[in-house]
N, C-alpha and C positions, 0 to 999 in steps of 0.2 A: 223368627228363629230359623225357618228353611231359608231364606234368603239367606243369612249368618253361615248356617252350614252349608249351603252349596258354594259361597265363598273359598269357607275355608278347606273345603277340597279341591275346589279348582285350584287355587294358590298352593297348594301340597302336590297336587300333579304337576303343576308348573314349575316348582322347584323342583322335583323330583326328577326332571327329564330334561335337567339343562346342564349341560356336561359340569362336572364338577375337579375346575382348575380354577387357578388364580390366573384371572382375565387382567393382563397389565405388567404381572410380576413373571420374569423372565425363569426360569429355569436357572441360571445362572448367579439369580439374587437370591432363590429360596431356602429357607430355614422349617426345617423336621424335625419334632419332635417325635420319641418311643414315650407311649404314656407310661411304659410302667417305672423305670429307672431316669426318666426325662433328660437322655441322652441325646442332642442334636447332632444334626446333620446339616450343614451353613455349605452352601455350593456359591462356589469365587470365579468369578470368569477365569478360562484356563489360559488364555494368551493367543498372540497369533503365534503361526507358524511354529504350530505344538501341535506332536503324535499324541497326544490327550487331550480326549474330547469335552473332558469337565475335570473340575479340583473340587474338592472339598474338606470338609476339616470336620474333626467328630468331637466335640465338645461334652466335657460330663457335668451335670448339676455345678450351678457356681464357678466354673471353668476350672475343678480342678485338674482336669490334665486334658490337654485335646491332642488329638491324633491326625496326622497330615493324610491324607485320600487323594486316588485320582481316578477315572474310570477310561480307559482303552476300549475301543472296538474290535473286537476280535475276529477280523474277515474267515478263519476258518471254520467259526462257531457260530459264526452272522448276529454275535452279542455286546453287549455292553459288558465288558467285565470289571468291576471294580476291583480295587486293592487299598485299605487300611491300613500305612505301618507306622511303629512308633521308634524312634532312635534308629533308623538303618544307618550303618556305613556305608562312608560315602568311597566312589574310586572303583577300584577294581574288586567288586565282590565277591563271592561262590553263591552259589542256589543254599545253600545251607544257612548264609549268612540272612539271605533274606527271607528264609523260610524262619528263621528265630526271632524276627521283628516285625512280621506280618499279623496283622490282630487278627482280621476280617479280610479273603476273598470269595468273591462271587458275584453274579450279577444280579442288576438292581432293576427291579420292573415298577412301571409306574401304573398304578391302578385306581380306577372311578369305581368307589364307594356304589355310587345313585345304579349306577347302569351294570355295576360286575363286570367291566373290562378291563384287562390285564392287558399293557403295552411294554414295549422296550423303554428303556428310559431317554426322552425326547433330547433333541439336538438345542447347542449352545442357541437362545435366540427364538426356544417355541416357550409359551406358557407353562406356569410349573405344574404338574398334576396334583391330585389334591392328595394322595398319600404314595407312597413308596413298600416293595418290598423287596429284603433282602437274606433270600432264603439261607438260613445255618448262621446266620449273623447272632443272633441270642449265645448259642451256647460259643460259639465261638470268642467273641468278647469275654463271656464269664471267663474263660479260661486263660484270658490275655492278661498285660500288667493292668491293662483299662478295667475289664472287670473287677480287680481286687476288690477295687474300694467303693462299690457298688452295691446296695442293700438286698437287691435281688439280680434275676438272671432278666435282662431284657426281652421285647418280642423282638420279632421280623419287620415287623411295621409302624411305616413312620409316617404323620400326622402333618399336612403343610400348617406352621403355625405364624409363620408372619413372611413376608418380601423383605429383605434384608439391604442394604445400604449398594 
């Protein structure tokens, strides 16, 4: 029996203190789920020779509507700042125009669970972190065309749920 339990603490400290990312799956492959509305978050390489640093796409239960993302770095802010929109026009716009098709901005910090650290969101090419947050993202969606058809109001935090193609 103590053999058994000193086991199975040591194997609980050792998982415990071993950074917690997916070892293999790019940043650029990952897929996120919000446990409460099971909204994803699917990150697509952005391309070369692109002022954005990641793309992603915001997928709602069963794909009924997904939403096109990209995240900029903002050297005045020294951040990642995302933007979420759904139907912009395209050309010559006004800030009002995109300010009506904007679901979600702000930036997205990448955080370990295991250890309570809270990072920038990692560059095209590092490991994906094991969850994401996306501060004002909840209510903000509710209030978007995304949230309508949504059973509840989302959190901030999103769940690495699989490496993506």
């Amino acid at each position: 029996m103590k053999v058994r339990l000193t086991s199975s603490i040591a194997f609980a400290w050792i998982a415990g203190t071993v950074p917690a990312a997916a070892a293999g799956c790019p940043i650029e492959r990952a897929v996120y789920a919000e446990a409460e509305t099971k909204i994803e978050i699917r990150f697509q390489p952005s391309g070369e020779d692109s002022p954005v640093s990641h793309r992603f796409v915001l997928a709602t239960p069963l794909n009924k509507m997904t939403v096109e993302g990209h995240v900029m770095f903002d050297p005045e802010i020294e951040r990642p700042v995302a933007m979420a929109m759904h139907d912009c026009p395209e050309g010559d716009v006004t800030g009002a125009d995109l300010a009506a098709c904007t679901v979600w901005t702000g930036i997205i910090y990448a955080s370990d669970k295991a250890t309570g650290h809270v990072d920038l969101l990692p560059s095209e090419g590092a490991d994906a972190p094991a969850s994401l947050v996306l501060p004002g993202f909840g209510p903000a969606v509710s209030r978007s065309v995304l949230g309508k058809g949504l059973a509840g109001m989302p959190w901030d935090v999103f769940e690495l749920k699989e490496c993506g193609k």
